[in-house]
C-alpha positions as CSV (number, residue, x, y, z in Angstrom):
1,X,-0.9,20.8,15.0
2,X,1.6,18.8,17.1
3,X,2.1,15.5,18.0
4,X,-0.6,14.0,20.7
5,X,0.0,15.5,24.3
6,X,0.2,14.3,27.7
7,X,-3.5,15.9,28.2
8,X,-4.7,14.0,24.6
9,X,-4.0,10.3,26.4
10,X,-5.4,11.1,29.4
11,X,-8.6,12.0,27.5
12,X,-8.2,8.6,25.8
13,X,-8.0,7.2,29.4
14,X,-11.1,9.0,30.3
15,X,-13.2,7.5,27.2
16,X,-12.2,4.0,28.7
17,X,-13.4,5.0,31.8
18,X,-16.7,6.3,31.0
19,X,-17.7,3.3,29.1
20,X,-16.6,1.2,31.3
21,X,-18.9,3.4,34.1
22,X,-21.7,3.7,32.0
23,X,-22.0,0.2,31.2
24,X,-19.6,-1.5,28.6
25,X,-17.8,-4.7,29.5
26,X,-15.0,-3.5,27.3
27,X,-13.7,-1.1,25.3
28,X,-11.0,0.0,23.1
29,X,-10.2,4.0,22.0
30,X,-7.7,5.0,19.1
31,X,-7.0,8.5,19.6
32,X,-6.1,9.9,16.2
33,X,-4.0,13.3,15.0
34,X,-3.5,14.4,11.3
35,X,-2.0,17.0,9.6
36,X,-1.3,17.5,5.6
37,X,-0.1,20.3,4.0
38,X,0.4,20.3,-0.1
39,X,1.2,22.3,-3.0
40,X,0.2,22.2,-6.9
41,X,2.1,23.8,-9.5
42,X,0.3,23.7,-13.0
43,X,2.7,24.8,-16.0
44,X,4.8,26.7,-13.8
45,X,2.1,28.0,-11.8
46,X,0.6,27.6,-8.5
47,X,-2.8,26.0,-9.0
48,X,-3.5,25.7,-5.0
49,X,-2.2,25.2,-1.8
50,X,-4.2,22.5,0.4
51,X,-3.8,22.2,4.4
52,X,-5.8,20.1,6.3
53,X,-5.7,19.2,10.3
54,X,-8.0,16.2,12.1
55,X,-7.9,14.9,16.0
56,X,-10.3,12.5,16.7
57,X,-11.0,9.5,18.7
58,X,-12.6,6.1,17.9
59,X,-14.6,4.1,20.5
60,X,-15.1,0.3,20.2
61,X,-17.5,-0.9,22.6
62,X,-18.3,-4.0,23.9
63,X,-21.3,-4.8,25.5
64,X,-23.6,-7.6,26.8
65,X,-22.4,-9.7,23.7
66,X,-22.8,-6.3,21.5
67,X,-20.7,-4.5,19.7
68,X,-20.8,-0.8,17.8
69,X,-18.2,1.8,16.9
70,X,-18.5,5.3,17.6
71,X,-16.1,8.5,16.4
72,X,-16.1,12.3,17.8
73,X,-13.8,15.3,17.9
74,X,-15.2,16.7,20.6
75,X,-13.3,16.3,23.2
76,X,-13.9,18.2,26.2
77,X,-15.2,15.8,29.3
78,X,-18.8,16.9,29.8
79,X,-19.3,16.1,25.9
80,X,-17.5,12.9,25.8
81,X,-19.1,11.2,28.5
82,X,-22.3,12.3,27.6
83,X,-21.3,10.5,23.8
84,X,-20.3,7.4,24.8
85,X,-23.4,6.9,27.3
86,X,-25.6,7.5,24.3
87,X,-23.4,5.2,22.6
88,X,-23.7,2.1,24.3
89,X,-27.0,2.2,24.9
90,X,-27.8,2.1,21.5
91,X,-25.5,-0.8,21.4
92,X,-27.9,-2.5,24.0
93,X,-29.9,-2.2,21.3
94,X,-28.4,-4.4,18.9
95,X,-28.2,-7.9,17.9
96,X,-26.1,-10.5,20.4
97,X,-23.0,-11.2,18.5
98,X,-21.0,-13.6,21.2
99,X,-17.6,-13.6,18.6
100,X,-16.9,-9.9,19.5
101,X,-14.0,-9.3,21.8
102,X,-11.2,-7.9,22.8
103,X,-7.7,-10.0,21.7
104,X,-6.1,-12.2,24.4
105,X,-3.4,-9.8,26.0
106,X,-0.5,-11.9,25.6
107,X,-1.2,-11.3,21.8
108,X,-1.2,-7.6,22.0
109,X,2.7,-5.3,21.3
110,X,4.5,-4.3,24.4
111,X,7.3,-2.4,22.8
112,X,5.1,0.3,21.0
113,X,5.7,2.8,23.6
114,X,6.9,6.4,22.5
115,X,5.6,5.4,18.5
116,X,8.7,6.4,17.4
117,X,10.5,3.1,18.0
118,X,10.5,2.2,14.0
119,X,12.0,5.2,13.2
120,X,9.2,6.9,10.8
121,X,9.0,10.5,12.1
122,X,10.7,13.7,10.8
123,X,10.5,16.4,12.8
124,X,11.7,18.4,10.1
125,X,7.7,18.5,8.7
126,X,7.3,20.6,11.8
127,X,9.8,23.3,10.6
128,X,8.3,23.8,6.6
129,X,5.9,26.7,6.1
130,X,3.8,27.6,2.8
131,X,6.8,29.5,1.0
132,X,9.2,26.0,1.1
133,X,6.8,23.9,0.1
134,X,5.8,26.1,-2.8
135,X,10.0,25.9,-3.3
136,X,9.8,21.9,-3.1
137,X,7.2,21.9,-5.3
138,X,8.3,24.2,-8.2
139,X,11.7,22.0,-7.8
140,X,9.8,18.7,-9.4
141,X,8.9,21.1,-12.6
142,X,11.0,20.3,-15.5
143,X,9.3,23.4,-17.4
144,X,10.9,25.4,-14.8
145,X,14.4,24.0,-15.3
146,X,14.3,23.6,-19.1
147,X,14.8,20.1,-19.1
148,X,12.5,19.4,-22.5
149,X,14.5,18.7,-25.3
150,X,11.9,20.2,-28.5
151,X,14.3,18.7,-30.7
152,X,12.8,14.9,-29.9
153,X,9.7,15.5,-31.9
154,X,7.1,15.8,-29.2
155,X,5.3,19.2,-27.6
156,X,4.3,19.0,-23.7
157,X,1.1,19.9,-23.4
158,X,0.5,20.0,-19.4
159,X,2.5,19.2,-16.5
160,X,1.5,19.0,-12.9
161,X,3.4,19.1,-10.2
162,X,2.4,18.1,-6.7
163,X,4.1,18.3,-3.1
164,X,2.8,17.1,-0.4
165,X,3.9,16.7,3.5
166,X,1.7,14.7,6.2
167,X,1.7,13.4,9.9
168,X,-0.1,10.8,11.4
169,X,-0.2,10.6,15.3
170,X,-2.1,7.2,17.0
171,X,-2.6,6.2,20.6
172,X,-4.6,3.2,21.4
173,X,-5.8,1.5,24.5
174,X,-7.8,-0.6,25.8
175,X,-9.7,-1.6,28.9
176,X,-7.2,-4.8,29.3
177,X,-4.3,-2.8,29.6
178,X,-3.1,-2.4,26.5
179,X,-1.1,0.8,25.5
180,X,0.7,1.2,22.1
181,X,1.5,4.4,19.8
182,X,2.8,4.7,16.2
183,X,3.6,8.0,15.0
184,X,4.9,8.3,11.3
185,X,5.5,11.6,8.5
186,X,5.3,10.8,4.9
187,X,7.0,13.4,2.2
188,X,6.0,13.3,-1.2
189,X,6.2,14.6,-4.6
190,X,4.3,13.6,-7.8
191,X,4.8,14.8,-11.3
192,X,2.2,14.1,-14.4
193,X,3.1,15.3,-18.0
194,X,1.2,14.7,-21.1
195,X,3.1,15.5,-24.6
196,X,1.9,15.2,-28.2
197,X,3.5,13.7,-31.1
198,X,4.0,15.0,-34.5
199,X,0.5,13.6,-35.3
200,X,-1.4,15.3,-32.5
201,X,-1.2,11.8,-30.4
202,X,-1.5,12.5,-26.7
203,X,0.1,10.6,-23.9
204,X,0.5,10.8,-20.5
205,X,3.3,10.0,-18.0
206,X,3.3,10.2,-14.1
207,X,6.0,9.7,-11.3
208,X,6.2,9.8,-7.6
209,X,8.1,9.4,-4.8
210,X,7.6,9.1,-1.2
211,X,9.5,8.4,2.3
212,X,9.3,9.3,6.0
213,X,12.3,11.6,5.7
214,X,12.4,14.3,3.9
215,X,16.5,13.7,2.7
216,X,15.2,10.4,0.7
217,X,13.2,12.4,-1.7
218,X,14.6,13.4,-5.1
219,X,12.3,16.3,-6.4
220,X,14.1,16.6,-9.9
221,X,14.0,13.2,-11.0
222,X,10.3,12.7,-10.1
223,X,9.7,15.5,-13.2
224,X,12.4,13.5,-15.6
225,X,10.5,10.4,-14.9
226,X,7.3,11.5,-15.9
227,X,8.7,12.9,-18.9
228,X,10.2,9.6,-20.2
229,X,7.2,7.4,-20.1
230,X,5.2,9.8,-21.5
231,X,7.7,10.4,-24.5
232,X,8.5,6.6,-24.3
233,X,5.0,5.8,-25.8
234,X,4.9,7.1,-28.9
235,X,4.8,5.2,-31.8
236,X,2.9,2.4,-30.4
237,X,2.0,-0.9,-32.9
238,X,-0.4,-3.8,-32.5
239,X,0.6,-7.0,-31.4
240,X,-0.6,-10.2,-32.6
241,X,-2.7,-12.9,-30.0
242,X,-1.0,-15.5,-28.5
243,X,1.4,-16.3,-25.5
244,X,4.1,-14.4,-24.4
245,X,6.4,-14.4,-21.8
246,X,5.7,-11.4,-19.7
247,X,8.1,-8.9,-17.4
248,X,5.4,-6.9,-14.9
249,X,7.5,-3.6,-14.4
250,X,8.1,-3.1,-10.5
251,X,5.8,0.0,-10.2
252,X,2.7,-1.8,-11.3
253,X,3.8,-5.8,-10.3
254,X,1.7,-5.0,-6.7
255,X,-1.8,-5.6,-8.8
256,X,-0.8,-8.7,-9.3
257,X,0.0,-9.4,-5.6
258,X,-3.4,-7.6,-4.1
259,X,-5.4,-10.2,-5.2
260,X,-3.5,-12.8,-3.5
261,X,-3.3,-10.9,-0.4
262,X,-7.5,-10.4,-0.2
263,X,-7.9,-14.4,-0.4
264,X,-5.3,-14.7,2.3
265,X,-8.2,-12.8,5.0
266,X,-10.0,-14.5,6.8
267,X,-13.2,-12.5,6.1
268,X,-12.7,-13.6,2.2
269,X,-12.5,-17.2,3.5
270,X,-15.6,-17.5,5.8
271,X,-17.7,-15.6,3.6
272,X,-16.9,-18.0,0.3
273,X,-14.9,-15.3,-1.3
274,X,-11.2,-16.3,-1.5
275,X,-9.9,-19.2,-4.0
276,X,-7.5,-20.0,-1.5
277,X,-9.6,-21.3,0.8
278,X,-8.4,-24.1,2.5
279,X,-4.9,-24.3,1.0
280,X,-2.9,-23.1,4.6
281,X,0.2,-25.7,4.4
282,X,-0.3,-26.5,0.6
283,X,1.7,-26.0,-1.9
284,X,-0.5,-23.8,-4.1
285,X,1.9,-21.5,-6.4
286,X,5.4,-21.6,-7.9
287,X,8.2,-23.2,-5.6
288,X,9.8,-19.7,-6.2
289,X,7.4,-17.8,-4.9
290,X,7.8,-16.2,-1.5
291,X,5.9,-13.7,0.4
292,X,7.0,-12.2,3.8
293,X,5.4,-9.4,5.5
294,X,8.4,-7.8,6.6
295,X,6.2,-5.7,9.4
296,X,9.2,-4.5,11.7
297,X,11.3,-3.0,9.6
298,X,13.2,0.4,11.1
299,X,12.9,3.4,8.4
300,X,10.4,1.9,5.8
301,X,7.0,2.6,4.9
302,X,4.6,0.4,6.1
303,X,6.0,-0.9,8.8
304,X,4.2,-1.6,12.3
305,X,4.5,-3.0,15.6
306,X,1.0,-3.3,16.3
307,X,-2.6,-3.6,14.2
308,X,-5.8,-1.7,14.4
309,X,-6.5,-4.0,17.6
310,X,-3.2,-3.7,19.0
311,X,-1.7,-7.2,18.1
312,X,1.8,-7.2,17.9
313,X,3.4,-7.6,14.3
314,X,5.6,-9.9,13.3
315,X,8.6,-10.7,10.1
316,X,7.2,-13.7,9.2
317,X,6.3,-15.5,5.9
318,X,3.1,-15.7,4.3
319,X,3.8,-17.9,1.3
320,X,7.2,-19.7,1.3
321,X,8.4,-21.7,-1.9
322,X,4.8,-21.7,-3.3
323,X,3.6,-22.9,0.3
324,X,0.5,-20.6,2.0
325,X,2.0,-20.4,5.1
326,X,-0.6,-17.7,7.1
327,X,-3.8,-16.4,6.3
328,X,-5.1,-13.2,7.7
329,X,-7.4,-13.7,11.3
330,X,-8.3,-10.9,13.5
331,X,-10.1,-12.0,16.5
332,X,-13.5,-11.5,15.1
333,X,-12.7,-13.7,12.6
334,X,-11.3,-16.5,15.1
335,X,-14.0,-16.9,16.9
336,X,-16.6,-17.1,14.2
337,X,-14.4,-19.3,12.4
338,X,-13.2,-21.6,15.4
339,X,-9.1,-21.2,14.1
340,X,-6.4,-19.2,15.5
341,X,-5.9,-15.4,15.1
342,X,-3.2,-13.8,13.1
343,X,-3.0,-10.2,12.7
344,X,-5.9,-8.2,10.9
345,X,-3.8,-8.0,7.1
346,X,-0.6,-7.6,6.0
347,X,1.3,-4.6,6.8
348,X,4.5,-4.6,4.4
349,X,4.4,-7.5,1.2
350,X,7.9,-8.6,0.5
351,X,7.9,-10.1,-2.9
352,X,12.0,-12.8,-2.2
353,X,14.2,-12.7,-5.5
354,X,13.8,-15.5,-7.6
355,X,15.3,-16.9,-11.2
356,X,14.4,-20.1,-12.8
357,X,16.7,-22.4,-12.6
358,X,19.3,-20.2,-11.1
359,X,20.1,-20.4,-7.3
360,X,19.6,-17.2,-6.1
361,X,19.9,-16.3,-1.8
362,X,18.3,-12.9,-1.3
363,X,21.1,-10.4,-1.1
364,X,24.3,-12.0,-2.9
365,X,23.3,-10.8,-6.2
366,X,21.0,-7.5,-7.2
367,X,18.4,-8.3,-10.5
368,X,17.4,-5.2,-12.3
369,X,14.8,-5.0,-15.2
370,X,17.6,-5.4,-17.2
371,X,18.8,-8.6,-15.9
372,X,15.1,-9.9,-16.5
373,X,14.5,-8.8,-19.6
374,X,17.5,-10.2,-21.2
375,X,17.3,-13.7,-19.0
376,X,13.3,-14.1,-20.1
377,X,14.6,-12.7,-24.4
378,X,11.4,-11.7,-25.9
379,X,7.6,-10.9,-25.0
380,X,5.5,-8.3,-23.6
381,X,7.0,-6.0,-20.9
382,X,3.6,-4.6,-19.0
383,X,3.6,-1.3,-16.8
384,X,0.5,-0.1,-16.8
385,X,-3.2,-2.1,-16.1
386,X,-5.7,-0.4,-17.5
387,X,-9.1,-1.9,-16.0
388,X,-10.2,-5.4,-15.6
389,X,-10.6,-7.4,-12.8
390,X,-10.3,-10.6,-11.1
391,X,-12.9,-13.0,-9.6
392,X,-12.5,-13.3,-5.7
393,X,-14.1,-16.8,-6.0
394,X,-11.9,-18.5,-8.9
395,X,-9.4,-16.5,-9.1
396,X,-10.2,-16.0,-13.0
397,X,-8.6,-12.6,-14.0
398,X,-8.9,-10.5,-17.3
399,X,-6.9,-7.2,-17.6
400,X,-6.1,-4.6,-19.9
401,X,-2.5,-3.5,-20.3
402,X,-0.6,-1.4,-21.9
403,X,3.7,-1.7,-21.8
404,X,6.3,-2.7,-24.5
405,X,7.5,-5.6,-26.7
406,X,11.1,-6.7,-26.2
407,X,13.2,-8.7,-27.9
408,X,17.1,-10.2,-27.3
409,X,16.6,-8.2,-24.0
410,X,16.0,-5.3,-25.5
411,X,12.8,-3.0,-26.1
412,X,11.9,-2.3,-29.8
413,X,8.3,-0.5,-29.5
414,X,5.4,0.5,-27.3
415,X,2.4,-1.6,-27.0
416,X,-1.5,-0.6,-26.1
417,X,-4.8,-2.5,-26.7
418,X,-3.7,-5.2,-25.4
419,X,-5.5,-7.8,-22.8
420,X,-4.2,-10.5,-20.6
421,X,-6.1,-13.4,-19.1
422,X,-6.1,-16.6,-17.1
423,X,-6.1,-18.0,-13.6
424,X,-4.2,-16.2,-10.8
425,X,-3.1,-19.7,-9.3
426,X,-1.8,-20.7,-13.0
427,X,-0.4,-17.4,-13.2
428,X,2.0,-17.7,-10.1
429,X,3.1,-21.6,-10.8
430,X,4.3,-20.0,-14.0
431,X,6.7,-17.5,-12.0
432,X,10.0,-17.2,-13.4
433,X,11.8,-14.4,-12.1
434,X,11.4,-12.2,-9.6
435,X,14.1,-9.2,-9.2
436,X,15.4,-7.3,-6.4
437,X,14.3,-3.7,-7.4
438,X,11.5,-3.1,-5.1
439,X,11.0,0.7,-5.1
440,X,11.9,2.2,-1.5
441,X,8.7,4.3,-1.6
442,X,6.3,2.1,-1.5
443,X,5.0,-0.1,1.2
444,X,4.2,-2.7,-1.2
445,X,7.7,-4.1,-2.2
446,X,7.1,-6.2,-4.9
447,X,9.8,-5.9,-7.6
448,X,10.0,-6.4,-11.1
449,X,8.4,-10.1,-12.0
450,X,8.5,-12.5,-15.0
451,X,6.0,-14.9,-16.1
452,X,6.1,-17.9,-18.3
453,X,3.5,-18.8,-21.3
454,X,0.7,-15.4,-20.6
455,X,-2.1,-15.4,-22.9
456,X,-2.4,-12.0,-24.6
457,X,-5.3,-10.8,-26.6
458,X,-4.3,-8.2,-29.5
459,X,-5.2,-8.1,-33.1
C-alpha cells in the first residue's frame, strides 16, 4: 500500500460533496491509509510475522444543529453516496445539539500541504520486504550474538524480540475550505528478557526504541538494555516507611505528567473531573516547573501542524514557572463552555530542565541521571509503576513502584513492594530537579525528575 493518491482526495472531495447534496450544512472527512508490517523472534526463533493494511474515511456531519460520525472503506462512488445519505438522515434523527460546529477558518493550518513538511516520512519503509525485517529483528537478539555473560549468576529464561515498521497517511478537509495532510513512518524494535537467579527468582526486563527514520534505531542495544534491568533486579530488600526523596527514571517520569495533562482538557473541566479547574493564570505547581508542547518540531515524534479538526498547532507553553498557562478546548468544548478554543490536547509534552537552587537556561548545561542522583544523595530511585491510580477530581494519587535505593549518588540495591502516595498538586510544588535526558523515541519528552519529601509505604 502506498501513500494516498491523487484519485484517494478526490474521493475525499466527493464525500464533502454528497453530504453537502444530500442535506448536511457541514461536514468534515479524514481520509485515512495504514500499513504495519512486524516480526517476532522467540529464543532465536521466529514466532510470527504480522502485516496489516487499512484505507478508510471518517465523515463528520453537521446537520440542522445535529451531529453524528460515520466510517467506511468502501469507496467506490455509487456506495459512498448511497452511505452518507443514510447517514445524515439518521442524524436528523438525533437530539439538537446547537455547540457542534465546524472551527472558525482563521483557526485552522495553512501550511500542512504535501504532509511531509515536518519531516516524519521514510521512504525507505517502502523498500523492506519479509526477509529484512526478519534480519532487523534477529539483530535485537542478544542470544543470537552471545552477549549473556553465564558467569554473572543468572540463567535467561525467555527473550522476545520484536520489529516492527508502520505508515500512517491522513488527508482531511472540510466543507469551509480547509485542506491539510500529515504523513509519518514509525520504525521500531522492542526486546523483553526474563532471567532467574541462583534461587529460582524470576525477573523481567524490557527495552524499545522507536523513530521515523529508520538510521536512528539501534537494534543491538535495545537487547543489552533489556538484559540489564532484568539482571539489575536481583537481590531486591525491603525498605522501611517514611519519606524519601525520589528520582522518577526518564522512561517511566511521563505517568506522572498524564495526569496533569487530562485536567488540562476542557472536557475534564466542564464535566467536574479535573482538580485544575479554574487555576488558568495561577500559580498552581513548583516555580520550576515548565510544560511546553513543543508541536512543530521537524524530525520528532509527535509532532503536528494541525489537530483532528484541523486547527493549526502551535510551540507554546502550557505551564510556565508553576503557572497554568493553557488548558485544552476544541470547539465543542468552547461553545458549551462559553471560553475560547485551544487545540483538542497536547501533541508533544516538553518537560524544561530545572535544579533547585541552581540557575539552569535550557541548553547550556546537559543533566543526566547521574547528575540527579548525586545532587538529590539518598532515597528511592523509581522506574517502574506497577498499578495504582490517581483521582481525576482531587488529584489524590496512590501507586505501586518498584526501582532502587541510592545513597551518596550512588545505587546500592533493588527495591519492590513498595507504594507511594499523596497529592499530585503537592507532588509538583515539591519539584526539584528536572534533567535534560528526554529519550528521542518517545513523543512524551519528559526526562528524568526529582521530588522532595515522597511518602513511601514499605515494611
Amino acid at each position: 500500500m502506498s501513500i494516498i493518491t491523487e484519485k484517494e482526495k478526490i474521493i475525499a472531495h466527493k464525500c464533502v460533496e454528497y453530504a453537502l447534496r444530500h442535506g448536511a450544512s457541514a461536514v468534515r472527512v479524514s481520509l485515512n491509509k495504514s500499513t504495519n508490517d512486524g516480526c517476532t523472534i522467540l529464543n532465536g526463533e521466529l514466532d510470527k510475522v504480522t502485516h496489516a493494511a487499512d484505507r478508510s474515511v471518517f465523515i463528520y456531519i453537521y446537520a440542522d444543529s445535529r451531529y453524528g460520525t460515520f466510517s467506511t472503506n468502501r469507496l467506490s462512488d455509487a456506495e459512498l453516496e448511497e452511505f452518507i445519505s443514510g447517514a445524515i438522515r439518521m442524524v436528523k434523527m438525533l437530539g439538537e445539539d446547537a455547540c457542534r460546529s465546524l472551527p472558525e477558518p482563521d483557526r485552522t493550518a495553512k501550511d500542512a500541504v504535501t504532509g511531509l513538511e515536518l519531516g516524519l516520512y521514510d521512504g525507505r519503509y517502502l523498500d523492506a520486504d519479509v526477509q529484512e525485517r526478519l534480519d532487523r529483528a534477529h539483530a535485537i537478539s542478544i542470544i543470537e550474538e552471545n552477549a549473556v555473560d553465564t558467569a554473572e549468576g543468572y540463567t535467561v529464561l525467555s527473550e522476545e524480540c520484536e520489529y516492527n515498521e508502520s505508515f500512517d497517511d491522513m488527508y482531511l478537509i472540510d466543507s469551509q475550505g480547509f485542506e491539510g495532510r500529515h504523513t509519518e513512518t514509525s520504525f521500531s524494535c522492542f526486546s523483553e528478557i526474563t532471567i532467574a537467579d541462583k534461587e529460582g527468582n524470576r525477573f523481567s526486563g524490557y527495552w524499545w526504541d522507536m523513530s521515523p527514520e529508520y538510521d536512528r534505531l539501534d537494534f543491538q542495544e535495545c537487547g543489552r538494555n533489556a538484559l540489564q534491568k532484568a539482571v539489575s533486579q536481583i537481590g531486591p530488600k525491603k525498605r522501611r516507611s517514611g519519606r524519601y526523596r525520589m528520582v522518577v527514571d526518564r522512561n517511566v517520569a511521563s505517568r506522572l505528567v498524564s495526569p496533569l495533562i487530562n485536567a488540562l482538557n476542557a472536557t475534564s473541566i466542564q464535566q467536574k473531573m479535573s482538580f485544575l479547574e479554574g487555576t488558568k493564570d495561577r500559580k498552581v505547581f513548583s516555580e520550576g516547573m515548565t510544560l511546553k508542547d513543543m508541536a512543530r518540531t521537524p524530525g520528532k515524534t509527535g509532532s503536528r501542524l494541525f489537530d483532528s479538526e484541523g486547527v493549526s498547532t502551535t510551540d507554546a507553553p502550557v505551564i510556565e514557572n508553576g503557572v497554568v498557562k493553557k488548558y485544552f478546548v476544541n470547539t465543542y468544548m468552547a461553545n458549551k463552555m462559553g471560553i475560547s478554543p485551544t487545540v483538542e490536547d497536547i501533541s508533544r509534552p516538553c518537560l524544561m530542565p530545572y535544579m533547585k537552587g541552581n540557575p539552569l537556561m535550557s541548553g547550556e548545561k546537559s543533566i543526566s541521571l547521574e547528575d540527579i542522583l548525586r545532587y538529590c544523595g539518598s532515597g528511592i530511585l523509581v522506574t517502574g509503576f506497577n498499578g495504582g491510580n490517581s483521582n481525576p477530581v482531587t488529584g489524590d494519587f496512590s501507586f505501586g513502584i518498584e526501582g532502587f535505593a541510592f545513597s551518596r549518588g550512588k545505587i546500592t540495591h533493588p527495591v519492590r513492594e513498595m507504594l507511594i502516595t499523596g497529592n499530585l498538586t503537592g507532588l509538583w510544588n515539591n519539584l526539584t530537579a528536572v534533567g535534560t535526558d528526554a529519550r528521542s523515541s518517545s513523543r512524551w519528552q519528559i526526562p528524568t525528575m526529582a521530588f522532595e519529601e515522597v511518602s513511601f509505604s514499605g515494611e
